[in-house]
N, C-alpha and C positions, 0 to 999 in steps of 0.2 A: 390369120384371124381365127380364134379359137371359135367355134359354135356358141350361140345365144346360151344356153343349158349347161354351159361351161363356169364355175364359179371360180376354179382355178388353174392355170396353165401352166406349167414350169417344161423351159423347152431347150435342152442343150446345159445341163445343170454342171459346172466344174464347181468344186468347194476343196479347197487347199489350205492344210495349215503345214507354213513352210516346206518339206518334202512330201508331205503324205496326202496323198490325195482319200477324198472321202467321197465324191462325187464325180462323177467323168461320164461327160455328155446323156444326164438324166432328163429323162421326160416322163412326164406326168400330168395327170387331169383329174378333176375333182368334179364329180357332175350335180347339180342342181338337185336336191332333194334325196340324196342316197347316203348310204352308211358308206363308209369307204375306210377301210384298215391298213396302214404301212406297217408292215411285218417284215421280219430279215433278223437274223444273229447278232449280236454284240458290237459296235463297231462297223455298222454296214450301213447307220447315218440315219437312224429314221428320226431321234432327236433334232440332230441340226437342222434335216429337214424342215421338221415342224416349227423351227425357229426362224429360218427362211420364210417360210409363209406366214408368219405372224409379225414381222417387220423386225424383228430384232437381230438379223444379221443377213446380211447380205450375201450372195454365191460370189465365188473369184469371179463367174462370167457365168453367160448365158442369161436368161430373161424370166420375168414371174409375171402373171397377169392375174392380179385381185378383182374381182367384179366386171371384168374388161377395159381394167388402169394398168397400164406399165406402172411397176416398184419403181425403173429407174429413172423415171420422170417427175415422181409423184411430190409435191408441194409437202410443206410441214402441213400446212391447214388440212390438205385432201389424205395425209396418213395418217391423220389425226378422225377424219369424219370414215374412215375404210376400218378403221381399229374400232370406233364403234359399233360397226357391222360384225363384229364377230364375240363370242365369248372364250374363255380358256380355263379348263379344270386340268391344274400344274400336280403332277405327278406326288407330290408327298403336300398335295391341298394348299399350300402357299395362303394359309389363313395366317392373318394377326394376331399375333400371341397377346396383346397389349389391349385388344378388342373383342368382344364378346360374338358369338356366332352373327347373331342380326344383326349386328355394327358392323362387321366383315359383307356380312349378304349386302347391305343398304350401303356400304362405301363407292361402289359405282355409279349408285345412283344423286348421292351428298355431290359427288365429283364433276357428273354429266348432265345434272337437271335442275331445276328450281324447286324442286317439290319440296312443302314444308318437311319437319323432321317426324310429326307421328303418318304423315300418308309414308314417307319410304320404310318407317316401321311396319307399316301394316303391309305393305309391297312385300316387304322382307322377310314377314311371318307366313307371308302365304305361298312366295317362292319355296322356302323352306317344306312345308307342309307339302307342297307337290312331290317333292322327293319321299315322304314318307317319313318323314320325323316327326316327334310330337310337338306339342304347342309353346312348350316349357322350355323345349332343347337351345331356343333362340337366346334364351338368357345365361347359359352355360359359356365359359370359355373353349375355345380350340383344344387345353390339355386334357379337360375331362371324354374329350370323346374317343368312341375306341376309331379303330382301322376304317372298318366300315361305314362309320357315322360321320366321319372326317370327309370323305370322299363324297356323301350325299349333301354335305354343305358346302362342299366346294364347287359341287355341279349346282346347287341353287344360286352360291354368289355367279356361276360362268352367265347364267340367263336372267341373270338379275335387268339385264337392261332387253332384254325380249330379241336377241341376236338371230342372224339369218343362219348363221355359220358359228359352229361349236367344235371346239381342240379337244379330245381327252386324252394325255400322256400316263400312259402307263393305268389307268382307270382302277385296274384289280390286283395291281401288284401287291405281294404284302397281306393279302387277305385270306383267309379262309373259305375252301369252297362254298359253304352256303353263303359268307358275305359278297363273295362274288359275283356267283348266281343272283343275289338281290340287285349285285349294282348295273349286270346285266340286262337283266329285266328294265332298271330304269333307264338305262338308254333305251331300248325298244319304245316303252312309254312316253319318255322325252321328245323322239322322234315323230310320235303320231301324235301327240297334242300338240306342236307348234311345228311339222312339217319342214323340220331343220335339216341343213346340209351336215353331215358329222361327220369328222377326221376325226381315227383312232389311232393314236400308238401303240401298240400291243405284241405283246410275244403268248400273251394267254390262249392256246388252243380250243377252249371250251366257248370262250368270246367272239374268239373269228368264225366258229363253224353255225353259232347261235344268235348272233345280231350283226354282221356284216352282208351289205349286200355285195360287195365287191372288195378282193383284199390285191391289195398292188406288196410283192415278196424285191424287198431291197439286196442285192448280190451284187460282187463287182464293180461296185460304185453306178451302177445303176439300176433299175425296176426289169428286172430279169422275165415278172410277168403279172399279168394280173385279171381278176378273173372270181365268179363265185367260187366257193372251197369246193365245188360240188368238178370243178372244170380244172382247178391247180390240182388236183390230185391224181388228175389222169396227166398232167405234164411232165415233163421228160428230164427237166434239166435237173442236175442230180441236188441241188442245194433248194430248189423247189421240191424235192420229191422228198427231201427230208424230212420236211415238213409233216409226212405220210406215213413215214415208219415207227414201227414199236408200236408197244403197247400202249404208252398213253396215246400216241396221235389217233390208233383206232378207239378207243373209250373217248373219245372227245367226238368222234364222228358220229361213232354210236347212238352216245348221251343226245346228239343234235338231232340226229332219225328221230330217236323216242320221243324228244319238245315236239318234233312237229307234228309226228302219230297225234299223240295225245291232245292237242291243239285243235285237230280233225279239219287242219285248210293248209294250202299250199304256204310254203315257208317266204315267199315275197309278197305274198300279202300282210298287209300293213292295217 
């Protein structure tokens, strides 16, 4: 039985497509209220992973515990009411080209509520607005926006329904340092205004050392280790330590010293 403060358990994880194994006997925990990052090289599964946990495929064997529900038990109705406990901002923003940005944000809620259509407009324009986009941007389609602006409306449709637990794959890929650094920030902010559990997908260094409180490093078809960046970097195992070498992994650590200097409070204060 995983602890109360558990929101995720994945214990004994096998994932096999035909020969190739991608996962071999992983475990993993997702705790109640923390930033949590799956990090690891190309191919070391931290997509599938996050696809396992979000119901849309299932491991060859081993177990997943959603809220303290076995996956492998779970009813349509009861994976249907656990899906709306969560949100998910898809990696290249999985907006409707055919729909306008607040037709995207408010389609969650057209789908999962009663609510007439100008209150989920206004739902919509205000989720929107928390991310930091303008008032106008809501009436813009998907293709007018750049990199950066894509990504902050794809995090407004993820909390469009006020979820306990938020996905973000890949969050800053594709962007430019200062977009990045914006989108970073707004998960730090996302986090302290509604107190959410967040899974990251990320290979971004500047993201893990600056808004993670704890990053779990995929290797060997399993979580090799995991730990604040401040703990993996005195670790030993040489594809964990990789992580640590050269010059960008030092300017990324740097850059993280200087946010929190300048901040003038300890960096797990929230």
């Amino acid at each position: 039985m995983a602890p109360a403060d558990t929101v995720i358990a994945m214990r004994k994880i096998c994932t096999r497509f035909g020969r190739h194994a991608v996962h071999t006997d992983l475990d993993l925990e997702v705790r109640r209220g923390e930033i949590l990052a799956i990090a690891g090289g190309s191919g070391s599964g931290k997509s599938v992973l996050m696809r396992e946990m979000i119901l849309l495929q299932r491991p060859t064997s081993g177990s997943i515990h959603l809220f303290g529900h076995d996956t492998a038990t779970l009813t349509m109705p009861q994976a249907h009411a656990l899906r709306l406990r969560w949100g998910v901002m898809f990696q290249h923003g999985g907006l409707f080209s055919a729909l306008n940005v607040r037709e995207n944000i408010g389609l969650p809620l057209r789908e999962h509520s009663r609510l007439d259509r100008a209150l989920i407009d206004r739902i919509a324009e205000w989720k929107l607005s928390l991310t930091g986009l303008p008032p106008d941007a809501g009436l813009k389609q998907p293709g007018e926006f750049s990199g950066g602006m894509l990504k902050r409306a794809s995090l407004a449709r993820a909390i469009a329904l006020d979820p306990e637990l938020l996905f973000l794959d890949e969050p800053t890929s594709g962007l430019d340092p200062d977009s990045a650094a914006g989108v970073s920030e707004l998960i730090l902010r996302t986090h302290a205004l509604y107190g959410l559990t967040i899974v990251i997908i990320t290979h971004d260094l500047d993201l893990l050392w600056q808004s993670c409180d704890r990053v779990a490093v995929l290797g060997e078809g399993r979580v090799l280790a995991s730990g604040s960046m401040e703990e993996l970097s005195r670790h030993e195992h040489p594809i964990v330590r990789g992580y640590f070498e050269g010059p960008r992994q030092q300017r990324a650590a740097a850059s993280a010293t200087q946010v929190r200097r300048d901040k003038g409070a300890p960096w797990t204060t929230r």
